[in-house]
Structures are given as structure tokens and as C-alpha cells.
HTML snippet that shows the backbone in 3Dmol.js (N, CA, C, O; Angstrom):
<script src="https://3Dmol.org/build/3Dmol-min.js"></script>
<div id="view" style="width:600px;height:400px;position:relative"></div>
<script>
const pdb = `
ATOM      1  N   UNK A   1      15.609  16.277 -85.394  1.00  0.00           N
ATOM      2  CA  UNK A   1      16.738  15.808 -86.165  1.00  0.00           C
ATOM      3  C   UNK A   1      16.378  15.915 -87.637  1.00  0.00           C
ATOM      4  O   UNK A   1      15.371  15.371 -88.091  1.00  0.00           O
ATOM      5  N   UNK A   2      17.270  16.671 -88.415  1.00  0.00           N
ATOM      6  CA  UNK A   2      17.368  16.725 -89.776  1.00  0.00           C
ATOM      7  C   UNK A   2      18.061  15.417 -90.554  1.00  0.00           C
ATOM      8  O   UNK A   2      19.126  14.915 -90.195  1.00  0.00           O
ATOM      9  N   UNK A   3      17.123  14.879 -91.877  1.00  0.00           N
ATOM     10  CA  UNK A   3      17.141  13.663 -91.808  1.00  0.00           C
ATOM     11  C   UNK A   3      18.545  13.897 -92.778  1.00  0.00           C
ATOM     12  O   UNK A   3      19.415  13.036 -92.645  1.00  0.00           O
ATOM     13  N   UNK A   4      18.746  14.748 -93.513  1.00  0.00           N
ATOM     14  CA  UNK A   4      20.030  15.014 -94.531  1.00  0.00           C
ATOM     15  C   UNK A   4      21.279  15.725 -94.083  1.00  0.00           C
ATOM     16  O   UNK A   4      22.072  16.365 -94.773  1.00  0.00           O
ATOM     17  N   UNK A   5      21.298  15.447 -92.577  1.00  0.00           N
ATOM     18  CA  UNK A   5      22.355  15.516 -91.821  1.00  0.00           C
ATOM     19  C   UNK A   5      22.811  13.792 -91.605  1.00  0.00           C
ATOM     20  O   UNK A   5      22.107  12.792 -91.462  1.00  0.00           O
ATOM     21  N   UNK A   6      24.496  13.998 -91.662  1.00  0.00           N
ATOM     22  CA  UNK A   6      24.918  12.307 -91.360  1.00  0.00           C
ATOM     23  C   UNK A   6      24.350  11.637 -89.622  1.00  0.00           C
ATOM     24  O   UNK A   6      23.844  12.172 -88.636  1.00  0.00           O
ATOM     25  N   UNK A   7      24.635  10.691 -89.856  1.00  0.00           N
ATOM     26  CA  UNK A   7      23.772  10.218 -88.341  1.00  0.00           C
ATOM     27  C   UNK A   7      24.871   9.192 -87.564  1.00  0.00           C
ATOM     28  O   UNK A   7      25.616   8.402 -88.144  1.00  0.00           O
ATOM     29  N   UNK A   8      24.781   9.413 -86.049  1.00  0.00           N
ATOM     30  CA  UNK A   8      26.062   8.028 -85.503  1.00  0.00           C
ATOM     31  C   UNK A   8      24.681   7.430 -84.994  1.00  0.00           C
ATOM     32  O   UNK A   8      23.595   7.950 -84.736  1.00  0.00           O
ATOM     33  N   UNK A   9      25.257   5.867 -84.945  1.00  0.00           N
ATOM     34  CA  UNK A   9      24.619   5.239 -84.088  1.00  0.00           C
ATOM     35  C   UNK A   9      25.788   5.050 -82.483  1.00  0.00           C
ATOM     36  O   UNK A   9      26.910   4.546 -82.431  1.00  0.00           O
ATOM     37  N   UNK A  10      25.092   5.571 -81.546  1.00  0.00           N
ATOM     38  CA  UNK A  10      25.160   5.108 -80.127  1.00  0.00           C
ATOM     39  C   UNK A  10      24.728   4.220 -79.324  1.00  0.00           C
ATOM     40  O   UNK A  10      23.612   3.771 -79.585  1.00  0.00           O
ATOM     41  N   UNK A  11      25.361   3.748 -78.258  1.00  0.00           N
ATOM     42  CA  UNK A  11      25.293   3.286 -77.542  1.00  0.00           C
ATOM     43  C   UNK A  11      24.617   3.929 -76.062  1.00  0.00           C
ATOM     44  O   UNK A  11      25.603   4.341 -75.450  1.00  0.00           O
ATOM     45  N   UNK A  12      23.753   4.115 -75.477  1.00  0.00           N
ATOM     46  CA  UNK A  12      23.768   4.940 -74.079  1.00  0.00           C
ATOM     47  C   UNK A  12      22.582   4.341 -72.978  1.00  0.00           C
ATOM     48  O   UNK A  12      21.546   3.800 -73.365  1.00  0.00           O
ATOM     49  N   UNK A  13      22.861   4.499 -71.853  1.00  0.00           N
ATOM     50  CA  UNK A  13      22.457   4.199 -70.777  1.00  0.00           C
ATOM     51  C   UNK A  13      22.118   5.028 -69.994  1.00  0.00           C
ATOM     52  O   UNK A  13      22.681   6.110 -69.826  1.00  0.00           O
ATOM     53  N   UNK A  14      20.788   4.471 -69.198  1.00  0.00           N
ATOM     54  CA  UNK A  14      20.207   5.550 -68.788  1.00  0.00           C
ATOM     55  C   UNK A  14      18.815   4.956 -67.918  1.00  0.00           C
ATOM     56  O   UNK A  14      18.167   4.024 -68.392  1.00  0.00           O
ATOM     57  N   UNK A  15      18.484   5.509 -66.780  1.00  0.00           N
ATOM     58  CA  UNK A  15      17.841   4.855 -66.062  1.00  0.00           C
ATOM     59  C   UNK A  15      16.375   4.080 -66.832  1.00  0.00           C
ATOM     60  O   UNK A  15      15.981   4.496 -67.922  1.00  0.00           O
ATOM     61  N   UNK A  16      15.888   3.290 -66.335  1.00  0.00           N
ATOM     62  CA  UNK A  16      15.399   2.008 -66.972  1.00  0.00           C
ATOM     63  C   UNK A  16      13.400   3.274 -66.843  1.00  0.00           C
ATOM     64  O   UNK A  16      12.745   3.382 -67.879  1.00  0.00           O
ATOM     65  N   UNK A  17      12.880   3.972 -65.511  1.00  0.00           N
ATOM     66  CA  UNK A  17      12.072   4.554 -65.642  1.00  0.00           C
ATOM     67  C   UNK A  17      12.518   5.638 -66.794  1.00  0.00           C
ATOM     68  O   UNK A  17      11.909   5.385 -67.834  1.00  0.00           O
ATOM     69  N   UNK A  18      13.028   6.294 -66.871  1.00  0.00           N
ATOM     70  CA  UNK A  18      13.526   7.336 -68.023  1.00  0.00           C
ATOM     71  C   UNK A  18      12.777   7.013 -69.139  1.00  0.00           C
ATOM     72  O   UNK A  18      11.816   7.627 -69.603  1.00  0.00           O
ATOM     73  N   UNK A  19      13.629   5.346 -69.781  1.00  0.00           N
ATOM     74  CA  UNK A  19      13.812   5.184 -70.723  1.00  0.00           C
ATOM     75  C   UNK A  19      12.151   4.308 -71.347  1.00  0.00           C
ATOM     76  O   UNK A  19      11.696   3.973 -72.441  1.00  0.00           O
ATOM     77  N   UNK A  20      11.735   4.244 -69.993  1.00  0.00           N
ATOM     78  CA  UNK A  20      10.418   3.720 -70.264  1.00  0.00           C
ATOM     79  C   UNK A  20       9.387   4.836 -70.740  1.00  0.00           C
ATOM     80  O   UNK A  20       8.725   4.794 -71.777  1.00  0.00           O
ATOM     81  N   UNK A  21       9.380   6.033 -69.600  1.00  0.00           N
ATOM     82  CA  UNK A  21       9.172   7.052 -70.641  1.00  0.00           C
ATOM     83  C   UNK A  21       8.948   7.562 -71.893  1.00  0.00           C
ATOM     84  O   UNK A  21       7.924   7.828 -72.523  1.00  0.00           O
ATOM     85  N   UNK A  22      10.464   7.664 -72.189  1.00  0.00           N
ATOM     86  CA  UNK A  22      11.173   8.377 -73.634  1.00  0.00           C
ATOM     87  C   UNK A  22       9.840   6.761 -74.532  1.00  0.00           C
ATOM     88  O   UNK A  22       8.967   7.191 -75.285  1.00  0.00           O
ATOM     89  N   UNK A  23       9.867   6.006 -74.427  1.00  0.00           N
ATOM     90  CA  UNK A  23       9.847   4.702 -75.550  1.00  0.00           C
ATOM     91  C   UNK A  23       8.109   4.985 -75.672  1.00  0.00           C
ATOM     92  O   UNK A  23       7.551   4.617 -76.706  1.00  0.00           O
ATOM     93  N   UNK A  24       7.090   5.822 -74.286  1.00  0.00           N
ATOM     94  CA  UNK A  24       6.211   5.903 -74.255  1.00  0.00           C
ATOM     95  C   UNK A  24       6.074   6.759 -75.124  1.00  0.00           C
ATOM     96  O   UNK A  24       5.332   6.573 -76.088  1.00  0.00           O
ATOM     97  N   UNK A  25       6.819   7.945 -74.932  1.00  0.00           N
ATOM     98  CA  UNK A  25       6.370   9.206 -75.645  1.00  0.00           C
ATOM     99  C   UNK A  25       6.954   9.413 -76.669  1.00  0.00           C
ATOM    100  O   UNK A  25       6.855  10.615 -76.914  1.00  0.00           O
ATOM    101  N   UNK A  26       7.755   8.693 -77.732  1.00  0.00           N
ATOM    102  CA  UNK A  26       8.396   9.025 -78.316  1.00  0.00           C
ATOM    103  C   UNK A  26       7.350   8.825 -79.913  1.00  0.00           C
ATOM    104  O   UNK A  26       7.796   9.189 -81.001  1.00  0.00           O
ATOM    105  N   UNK A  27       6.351   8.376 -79.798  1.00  0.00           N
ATOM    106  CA  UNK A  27       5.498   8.132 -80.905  1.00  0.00           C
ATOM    107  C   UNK A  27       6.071   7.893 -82.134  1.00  0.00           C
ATOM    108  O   UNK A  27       7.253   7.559 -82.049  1.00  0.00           O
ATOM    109  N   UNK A  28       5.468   7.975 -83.635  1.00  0.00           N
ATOM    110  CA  UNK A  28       5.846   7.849 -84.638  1.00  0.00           C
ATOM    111  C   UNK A  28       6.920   7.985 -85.274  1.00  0.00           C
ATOM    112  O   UNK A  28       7.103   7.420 -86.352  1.00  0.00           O
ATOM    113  N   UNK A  29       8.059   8.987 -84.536  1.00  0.00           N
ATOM    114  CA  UNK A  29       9.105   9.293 -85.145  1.00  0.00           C
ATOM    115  C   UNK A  29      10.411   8.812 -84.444  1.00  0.00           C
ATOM    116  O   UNK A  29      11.557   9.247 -84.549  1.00  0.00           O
ATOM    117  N   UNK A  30       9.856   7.687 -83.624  1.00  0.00           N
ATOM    118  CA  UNK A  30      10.633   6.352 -82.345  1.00  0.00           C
ATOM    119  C   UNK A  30      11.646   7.032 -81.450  1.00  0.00           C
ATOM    120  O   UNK A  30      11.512   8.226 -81.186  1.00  0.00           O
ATOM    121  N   UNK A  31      12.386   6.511 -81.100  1.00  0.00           N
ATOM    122  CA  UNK A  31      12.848   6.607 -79.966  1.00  0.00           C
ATOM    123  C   UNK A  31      14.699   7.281 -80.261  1.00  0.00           C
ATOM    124  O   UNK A  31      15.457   7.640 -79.360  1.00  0.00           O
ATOM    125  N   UNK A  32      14.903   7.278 -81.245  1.00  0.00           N
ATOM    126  CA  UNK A  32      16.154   7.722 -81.489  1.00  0.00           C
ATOM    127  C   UNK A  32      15.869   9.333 -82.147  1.00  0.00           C
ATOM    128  O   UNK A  32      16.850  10.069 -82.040  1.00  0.00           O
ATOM    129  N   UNK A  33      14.990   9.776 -82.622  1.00  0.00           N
ATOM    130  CA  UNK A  33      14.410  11.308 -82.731  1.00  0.00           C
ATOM    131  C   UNK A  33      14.190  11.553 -82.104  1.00  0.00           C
ATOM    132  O   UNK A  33      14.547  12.710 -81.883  1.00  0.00           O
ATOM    133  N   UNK A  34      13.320  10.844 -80.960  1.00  0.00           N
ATOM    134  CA  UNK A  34      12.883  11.453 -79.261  1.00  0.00           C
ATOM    135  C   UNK A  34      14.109  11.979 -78.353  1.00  0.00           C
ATOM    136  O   UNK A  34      14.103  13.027 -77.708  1.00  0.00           O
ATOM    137  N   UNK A  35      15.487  10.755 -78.455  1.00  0.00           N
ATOM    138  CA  UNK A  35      16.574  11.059 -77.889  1.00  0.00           C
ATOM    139  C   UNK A  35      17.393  12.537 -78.107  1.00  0.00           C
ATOM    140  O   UNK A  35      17.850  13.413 -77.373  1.00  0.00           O
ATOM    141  N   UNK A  36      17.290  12.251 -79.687  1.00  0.00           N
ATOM    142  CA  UNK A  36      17.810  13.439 -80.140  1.00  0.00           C
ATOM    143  C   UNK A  36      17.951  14.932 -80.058  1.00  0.00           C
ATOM    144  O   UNK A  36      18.863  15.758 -80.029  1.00  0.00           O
ATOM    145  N   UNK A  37      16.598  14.906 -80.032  1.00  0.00           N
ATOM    146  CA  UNK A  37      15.896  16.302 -80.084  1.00  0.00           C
ATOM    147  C   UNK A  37      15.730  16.769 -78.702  1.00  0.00           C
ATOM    148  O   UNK A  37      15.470  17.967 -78.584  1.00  0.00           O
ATOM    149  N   UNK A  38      15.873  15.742 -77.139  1.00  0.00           N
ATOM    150  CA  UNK A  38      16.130  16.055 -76.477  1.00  0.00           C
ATOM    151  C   UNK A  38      17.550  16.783 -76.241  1.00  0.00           C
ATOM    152  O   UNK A  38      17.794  17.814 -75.615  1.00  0.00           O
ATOM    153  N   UNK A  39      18.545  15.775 -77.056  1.00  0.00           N
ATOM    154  CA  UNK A  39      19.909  16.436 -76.538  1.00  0.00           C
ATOM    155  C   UNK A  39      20.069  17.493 -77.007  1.00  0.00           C
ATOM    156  O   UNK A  39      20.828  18.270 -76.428  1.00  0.00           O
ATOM    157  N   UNK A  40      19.377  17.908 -78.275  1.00  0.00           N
ATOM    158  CA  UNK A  40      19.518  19.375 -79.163  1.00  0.00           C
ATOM    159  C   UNK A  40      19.420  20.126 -78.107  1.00  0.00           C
ATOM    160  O   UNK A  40      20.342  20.766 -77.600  1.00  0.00           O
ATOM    161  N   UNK A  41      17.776  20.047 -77.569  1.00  0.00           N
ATOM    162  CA  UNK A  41      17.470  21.108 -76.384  1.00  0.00           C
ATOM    163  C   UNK A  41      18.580  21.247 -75.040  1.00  0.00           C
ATOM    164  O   UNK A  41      18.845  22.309 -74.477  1.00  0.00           O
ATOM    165  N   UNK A  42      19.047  20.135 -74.752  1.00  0.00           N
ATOM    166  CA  UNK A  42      19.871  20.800 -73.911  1.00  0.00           C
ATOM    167  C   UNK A  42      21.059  21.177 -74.237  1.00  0.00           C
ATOM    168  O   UNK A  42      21.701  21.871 -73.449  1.00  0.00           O
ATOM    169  N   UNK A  43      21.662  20.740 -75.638  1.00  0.00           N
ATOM    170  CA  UNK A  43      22.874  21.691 -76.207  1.00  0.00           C
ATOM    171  C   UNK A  43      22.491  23.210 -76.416  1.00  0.00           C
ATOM    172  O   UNK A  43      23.253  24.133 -76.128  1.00  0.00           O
ATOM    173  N   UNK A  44      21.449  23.340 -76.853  1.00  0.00           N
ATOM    174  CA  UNK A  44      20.978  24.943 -76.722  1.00  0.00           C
ATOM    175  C   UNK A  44      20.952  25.421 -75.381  1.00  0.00           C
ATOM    176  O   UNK A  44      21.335  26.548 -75.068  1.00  0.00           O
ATOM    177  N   UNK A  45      20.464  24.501 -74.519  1.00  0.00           N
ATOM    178  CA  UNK A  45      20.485  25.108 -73.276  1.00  0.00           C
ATOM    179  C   UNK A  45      22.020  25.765 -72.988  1.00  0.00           C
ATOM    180  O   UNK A  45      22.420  26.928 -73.021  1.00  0.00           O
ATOM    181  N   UNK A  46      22.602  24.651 -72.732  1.00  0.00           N
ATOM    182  CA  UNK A  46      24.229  24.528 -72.665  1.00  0.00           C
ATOM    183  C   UNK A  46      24.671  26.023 -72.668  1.00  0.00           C
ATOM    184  O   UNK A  46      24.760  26.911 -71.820  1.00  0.00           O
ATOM    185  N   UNK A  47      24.979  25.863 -74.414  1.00  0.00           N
ATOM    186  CA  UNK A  47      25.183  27.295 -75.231  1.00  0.00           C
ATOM    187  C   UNK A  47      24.785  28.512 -74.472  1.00  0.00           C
ATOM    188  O   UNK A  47      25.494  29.299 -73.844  1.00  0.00           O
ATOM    189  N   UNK A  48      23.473  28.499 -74.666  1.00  0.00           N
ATOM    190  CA  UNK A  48      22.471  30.188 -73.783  1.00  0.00           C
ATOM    191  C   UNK A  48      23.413  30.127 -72.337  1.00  0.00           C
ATOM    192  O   UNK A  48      24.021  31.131 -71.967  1.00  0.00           O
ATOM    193  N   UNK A  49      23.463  28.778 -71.531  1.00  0.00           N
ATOM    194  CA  UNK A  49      24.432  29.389 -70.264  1.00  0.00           C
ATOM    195  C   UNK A  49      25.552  29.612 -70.615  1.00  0.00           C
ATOM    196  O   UNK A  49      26.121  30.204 -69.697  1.00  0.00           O
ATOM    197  N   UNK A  50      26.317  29.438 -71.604  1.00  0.00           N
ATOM    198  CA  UNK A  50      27.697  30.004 -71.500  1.00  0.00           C
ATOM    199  C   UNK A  50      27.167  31.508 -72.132  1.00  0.00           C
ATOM    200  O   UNK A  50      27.740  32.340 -71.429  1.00  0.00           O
ATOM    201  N   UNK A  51      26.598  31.997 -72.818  1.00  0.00           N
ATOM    202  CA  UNK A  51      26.445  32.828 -73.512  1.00  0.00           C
ATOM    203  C   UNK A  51      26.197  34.133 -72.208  1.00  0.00           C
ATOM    204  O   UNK A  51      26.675  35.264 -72.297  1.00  0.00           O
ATOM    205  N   UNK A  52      25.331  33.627 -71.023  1.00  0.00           N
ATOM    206  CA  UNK A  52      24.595  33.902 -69.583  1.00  0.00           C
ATOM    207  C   UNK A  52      26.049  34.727 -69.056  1.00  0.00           C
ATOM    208  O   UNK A  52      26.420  35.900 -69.031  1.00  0.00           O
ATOM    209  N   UNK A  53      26.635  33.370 -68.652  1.00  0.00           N
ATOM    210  CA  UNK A  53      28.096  33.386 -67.976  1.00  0.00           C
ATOM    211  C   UNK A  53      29.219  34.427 -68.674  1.00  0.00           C
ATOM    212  O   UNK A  53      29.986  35.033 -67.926  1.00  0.00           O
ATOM    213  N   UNK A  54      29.291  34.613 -70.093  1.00  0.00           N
ATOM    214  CA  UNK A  54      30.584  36.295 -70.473  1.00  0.00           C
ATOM    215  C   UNK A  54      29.388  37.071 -70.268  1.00  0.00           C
ATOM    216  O   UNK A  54      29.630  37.715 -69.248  1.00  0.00           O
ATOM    217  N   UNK A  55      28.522  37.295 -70.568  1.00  0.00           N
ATOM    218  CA  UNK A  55      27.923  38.536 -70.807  1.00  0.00           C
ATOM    219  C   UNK A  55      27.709  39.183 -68.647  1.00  0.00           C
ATOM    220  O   UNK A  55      27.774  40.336 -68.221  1.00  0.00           O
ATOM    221  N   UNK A  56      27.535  38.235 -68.069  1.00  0.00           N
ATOM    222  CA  UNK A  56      27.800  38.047 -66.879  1.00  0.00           C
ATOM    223  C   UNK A  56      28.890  38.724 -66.232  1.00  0.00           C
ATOM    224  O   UNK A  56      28.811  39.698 -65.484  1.00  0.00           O
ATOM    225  N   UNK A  57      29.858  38.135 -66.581  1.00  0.00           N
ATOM    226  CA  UNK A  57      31.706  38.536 -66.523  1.00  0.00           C
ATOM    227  C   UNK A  57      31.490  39.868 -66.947  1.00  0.00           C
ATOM    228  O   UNK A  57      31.810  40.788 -66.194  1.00  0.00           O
ATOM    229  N   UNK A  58      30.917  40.122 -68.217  1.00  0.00           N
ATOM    230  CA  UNK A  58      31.432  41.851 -68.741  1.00  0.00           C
ATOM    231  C   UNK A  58      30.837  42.660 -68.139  1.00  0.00           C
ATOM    232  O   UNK A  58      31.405  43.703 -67.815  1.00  0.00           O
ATOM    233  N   UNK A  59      29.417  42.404 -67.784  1.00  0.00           N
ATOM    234  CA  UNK A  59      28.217  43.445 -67.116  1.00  0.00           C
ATOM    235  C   UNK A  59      27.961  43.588 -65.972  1.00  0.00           C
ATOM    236  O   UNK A  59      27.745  44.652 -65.390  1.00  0.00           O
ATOM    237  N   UNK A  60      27.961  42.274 -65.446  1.00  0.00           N
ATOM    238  CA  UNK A  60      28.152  42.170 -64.052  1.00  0.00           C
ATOM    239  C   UNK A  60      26.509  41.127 -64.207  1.00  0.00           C
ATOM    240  O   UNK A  60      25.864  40.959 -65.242  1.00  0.00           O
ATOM    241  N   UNK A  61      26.156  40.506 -62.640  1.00  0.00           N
ATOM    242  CA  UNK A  61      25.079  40.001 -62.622  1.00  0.00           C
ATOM    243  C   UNK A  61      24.181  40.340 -63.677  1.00  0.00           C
ATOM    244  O   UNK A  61      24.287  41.321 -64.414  1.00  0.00           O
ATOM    245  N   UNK A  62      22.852  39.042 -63.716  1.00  0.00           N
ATOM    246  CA  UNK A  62      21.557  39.687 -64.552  1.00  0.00           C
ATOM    247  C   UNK A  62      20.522  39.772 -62.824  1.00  0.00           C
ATOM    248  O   UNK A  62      20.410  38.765 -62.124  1.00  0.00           O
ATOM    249  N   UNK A  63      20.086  40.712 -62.551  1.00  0.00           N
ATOM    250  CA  UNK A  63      19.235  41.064 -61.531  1.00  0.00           C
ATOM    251  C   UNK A  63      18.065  40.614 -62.170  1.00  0.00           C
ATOM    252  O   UNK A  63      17.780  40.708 -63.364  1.00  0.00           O
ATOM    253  N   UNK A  64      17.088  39.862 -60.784  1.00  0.00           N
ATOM    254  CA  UNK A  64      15.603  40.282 -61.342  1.00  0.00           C
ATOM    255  C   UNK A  64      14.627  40.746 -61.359  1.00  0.00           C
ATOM    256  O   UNK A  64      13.503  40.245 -61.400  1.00  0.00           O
ATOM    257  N   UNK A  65      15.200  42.498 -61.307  1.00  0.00           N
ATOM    258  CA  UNK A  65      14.748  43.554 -62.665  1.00  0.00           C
ATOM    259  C   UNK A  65      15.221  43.949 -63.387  1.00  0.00           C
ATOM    260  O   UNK A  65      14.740  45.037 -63.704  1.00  0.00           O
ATOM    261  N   UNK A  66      16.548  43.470 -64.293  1.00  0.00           N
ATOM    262  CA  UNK A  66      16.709  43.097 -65.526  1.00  0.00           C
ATOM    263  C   UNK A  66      15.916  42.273 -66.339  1.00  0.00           C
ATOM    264  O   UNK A  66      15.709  42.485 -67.533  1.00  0.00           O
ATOM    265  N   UNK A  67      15.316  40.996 -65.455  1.00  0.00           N
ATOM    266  CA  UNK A  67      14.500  40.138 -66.475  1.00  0.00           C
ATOM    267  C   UNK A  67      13.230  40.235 -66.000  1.00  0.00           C
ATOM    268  O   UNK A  67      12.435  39.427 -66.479  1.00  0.00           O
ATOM    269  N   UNK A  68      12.729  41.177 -65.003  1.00  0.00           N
ATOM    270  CA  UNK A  68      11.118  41.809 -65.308  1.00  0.00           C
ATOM    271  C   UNK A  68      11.238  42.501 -66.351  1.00  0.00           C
ATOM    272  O   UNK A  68      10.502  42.352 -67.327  1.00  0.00           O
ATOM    273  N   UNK A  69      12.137  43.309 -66.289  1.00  0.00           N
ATOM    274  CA  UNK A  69      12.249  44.566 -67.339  1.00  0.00           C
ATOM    275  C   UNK A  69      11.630  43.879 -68.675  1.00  0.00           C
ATOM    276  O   UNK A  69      10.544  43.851 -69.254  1.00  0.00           O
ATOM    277  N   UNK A  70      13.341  43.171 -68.887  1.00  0.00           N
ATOM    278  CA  UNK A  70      12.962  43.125 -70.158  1.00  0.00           C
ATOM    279  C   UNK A  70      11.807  42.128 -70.647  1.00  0.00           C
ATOM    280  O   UNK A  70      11.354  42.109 -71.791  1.00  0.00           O
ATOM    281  N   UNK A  71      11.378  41.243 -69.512  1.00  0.00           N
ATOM    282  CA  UNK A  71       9.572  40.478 -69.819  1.00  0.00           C
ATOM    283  C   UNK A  71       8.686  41.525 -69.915  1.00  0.00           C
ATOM    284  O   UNK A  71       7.728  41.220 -70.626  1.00  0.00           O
ATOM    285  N   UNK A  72       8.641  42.540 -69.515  1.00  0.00           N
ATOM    286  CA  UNK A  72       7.825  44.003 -69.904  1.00  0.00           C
ATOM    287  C   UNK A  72       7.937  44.391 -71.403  1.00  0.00           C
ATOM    288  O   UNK A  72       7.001  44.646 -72.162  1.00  0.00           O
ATOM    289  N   UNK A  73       8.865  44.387 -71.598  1.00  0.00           N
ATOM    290  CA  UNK A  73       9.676  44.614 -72.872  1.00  0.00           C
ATOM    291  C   UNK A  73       8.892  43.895 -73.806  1.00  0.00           C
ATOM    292  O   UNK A  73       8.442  44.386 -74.841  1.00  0.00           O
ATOM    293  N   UNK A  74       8.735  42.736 -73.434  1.00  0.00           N
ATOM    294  CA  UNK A  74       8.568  41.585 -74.594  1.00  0.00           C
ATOM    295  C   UNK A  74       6.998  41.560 -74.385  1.00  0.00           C
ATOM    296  O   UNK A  74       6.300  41.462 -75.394  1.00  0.00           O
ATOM    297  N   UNK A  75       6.567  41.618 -73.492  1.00  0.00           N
ATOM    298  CA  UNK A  75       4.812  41.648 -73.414  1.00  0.00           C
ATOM    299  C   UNK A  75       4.357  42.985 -73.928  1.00  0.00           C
ATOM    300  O   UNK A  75       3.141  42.925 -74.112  1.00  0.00           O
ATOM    301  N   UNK A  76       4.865  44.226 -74.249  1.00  0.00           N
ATOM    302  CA  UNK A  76       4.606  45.584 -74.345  1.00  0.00           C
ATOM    303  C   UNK A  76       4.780  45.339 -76.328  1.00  0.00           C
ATOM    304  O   UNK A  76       4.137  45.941 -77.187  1.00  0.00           O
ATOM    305  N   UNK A  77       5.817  44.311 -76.533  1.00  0.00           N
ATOM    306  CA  UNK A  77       5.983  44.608 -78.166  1.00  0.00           C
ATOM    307  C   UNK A  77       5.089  43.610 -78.912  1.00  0.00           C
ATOM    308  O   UNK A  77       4.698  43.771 -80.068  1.00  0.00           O
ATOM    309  N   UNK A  78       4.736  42.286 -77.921  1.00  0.00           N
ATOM    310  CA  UNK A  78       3.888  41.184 -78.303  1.00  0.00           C
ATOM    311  C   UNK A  78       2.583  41.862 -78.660  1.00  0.00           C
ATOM    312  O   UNK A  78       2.097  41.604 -79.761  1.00  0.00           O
ATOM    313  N   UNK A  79       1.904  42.787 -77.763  1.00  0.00           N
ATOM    314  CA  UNK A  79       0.684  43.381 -77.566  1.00  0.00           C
ATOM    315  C   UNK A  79       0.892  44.407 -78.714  1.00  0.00           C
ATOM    316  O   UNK A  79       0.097  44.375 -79.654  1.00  0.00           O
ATOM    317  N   UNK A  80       1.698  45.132 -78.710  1.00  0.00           N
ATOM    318  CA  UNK A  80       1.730  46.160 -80.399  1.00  0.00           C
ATOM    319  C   UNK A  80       1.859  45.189 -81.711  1.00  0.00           C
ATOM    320  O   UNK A  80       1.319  45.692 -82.696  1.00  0.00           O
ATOM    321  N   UNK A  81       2.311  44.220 -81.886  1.00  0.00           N
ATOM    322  CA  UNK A  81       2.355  43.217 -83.091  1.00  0.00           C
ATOM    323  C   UNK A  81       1.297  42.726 -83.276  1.00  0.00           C
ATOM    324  O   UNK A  81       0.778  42.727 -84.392  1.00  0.00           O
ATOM    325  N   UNK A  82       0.656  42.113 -82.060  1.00  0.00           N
ATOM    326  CA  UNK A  82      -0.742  41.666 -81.959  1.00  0.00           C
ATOM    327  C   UNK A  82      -1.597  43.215 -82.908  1.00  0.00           C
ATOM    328  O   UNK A  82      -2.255  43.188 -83.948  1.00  0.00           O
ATOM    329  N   UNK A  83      -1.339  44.048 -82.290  1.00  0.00           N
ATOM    330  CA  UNK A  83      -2.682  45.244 -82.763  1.00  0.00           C
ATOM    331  C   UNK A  83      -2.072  46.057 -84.289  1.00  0.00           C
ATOM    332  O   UNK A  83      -2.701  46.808 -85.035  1.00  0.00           O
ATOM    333  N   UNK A  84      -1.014  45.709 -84.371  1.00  0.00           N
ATOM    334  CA  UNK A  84      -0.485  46.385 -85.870  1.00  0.00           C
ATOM    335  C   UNK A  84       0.124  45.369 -86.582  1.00  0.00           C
ATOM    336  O   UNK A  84       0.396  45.756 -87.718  1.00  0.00           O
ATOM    337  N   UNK A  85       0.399  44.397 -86.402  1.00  0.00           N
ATOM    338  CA  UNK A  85       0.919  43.599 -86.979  1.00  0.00           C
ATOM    339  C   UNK A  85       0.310  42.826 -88.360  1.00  0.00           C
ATOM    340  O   UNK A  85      -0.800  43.193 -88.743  1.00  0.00           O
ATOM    341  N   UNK A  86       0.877  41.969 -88.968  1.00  0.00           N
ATOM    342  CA  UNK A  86       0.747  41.773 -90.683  1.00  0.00           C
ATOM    343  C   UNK A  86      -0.815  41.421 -90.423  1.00  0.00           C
ATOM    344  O   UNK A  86      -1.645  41.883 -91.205  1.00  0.00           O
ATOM    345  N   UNK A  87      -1.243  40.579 -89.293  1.00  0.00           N
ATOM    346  CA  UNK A  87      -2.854  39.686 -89.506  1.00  0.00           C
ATOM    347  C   UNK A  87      -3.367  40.437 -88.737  1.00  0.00           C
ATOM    348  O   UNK A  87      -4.047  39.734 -87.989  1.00  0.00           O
ATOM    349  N   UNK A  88      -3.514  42.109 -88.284  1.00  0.00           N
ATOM    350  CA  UNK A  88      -4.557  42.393 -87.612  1.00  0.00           C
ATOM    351  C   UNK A  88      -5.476  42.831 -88.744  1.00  0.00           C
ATOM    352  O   UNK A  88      -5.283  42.786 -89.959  1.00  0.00           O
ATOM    353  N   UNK A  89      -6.514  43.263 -88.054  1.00  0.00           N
ATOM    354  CA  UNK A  89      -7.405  43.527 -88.778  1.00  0.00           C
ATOM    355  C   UNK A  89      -7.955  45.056 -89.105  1.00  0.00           C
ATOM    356  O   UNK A  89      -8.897  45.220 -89.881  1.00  0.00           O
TER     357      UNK A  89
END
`;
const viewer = $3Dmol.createViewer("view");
viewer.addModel(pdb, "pdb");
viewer.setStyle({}, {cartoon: {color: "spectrum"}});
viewer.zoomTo();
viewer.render();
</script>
């Protein structure tokens, strides 16, 4: 959570182990940044599935060897950045 963004205060409920949790792990930056930044992540999540779902509709399924592929893809360009990239040596 960006602190120079406006802020609501809520109300919410939520199972009592959960929340014992969240209050464990939420360290220095308490329990209402812990909340937060959870819901961010799953609004992104959210988003990426609708984003999943047209591209879905237009193309048809994502198979998986579409997403070996393109994890090939991404391990094949990681490994060239690694060896040419700004900090090699």
C-alpha cells in the first residue's frame, strides 16, 4: 500500500485462525498493510484471469504446451541476459 494514496477504513470478518495468522505475520508495517497487499495480490490475480478468459474466447484454449513453450521461452532468454546482460562479466 502506497502511503499517498487516500485510505478507507473497513470493517471485515474473517475466520478467527486466518486472522491470527495475518496479526502473526504481519510485522512492522501491522495488520492493515498485511490486509492490503494481500487484496492487491488477488485483484491482480482477478485481472490476469479475466485477461486468461478473452484471450481464451479469441484463441481458443491455453494448452500445456503453450505454457511449456513459452516457460522454454522464458528460461532460454533468462539464461542469455544472465550471459550478455548489463552485470555480466
Amino acid at each position: 500500500m502506497r502511503m499517498a494514496e487516500p485510505t478507507e477504513k473497513l470493517s471485515i470478518t474473517m475466520p478467527q485462525d486466518i486472522a491470527d495468522a495475518a496479526r502473526a505475520r504481519s510485522g512492522t508495517g501491522g495488520l492493515s498493510a498485511y490486509v492490503a497487499a494481500a487484496v492487491a495480490r488477488q485483484v491482480e490475480r482477478d485481472n490476469l484471469n479475466e485477461l486468461i478468459a478473452v484471450a481464451e474466447a479469441e484463441h481458443g484454449p491455453i494448452t500445456e504446451e503453450d505454457v511449456a513453450a513459452t516457460r522454454a521461452r522464458q528460461q532460454r532468454a533468462r539464461a542469455e541476459h544472465a550471459t550478455t546482460g548489463p552485470t555480466a562479466a
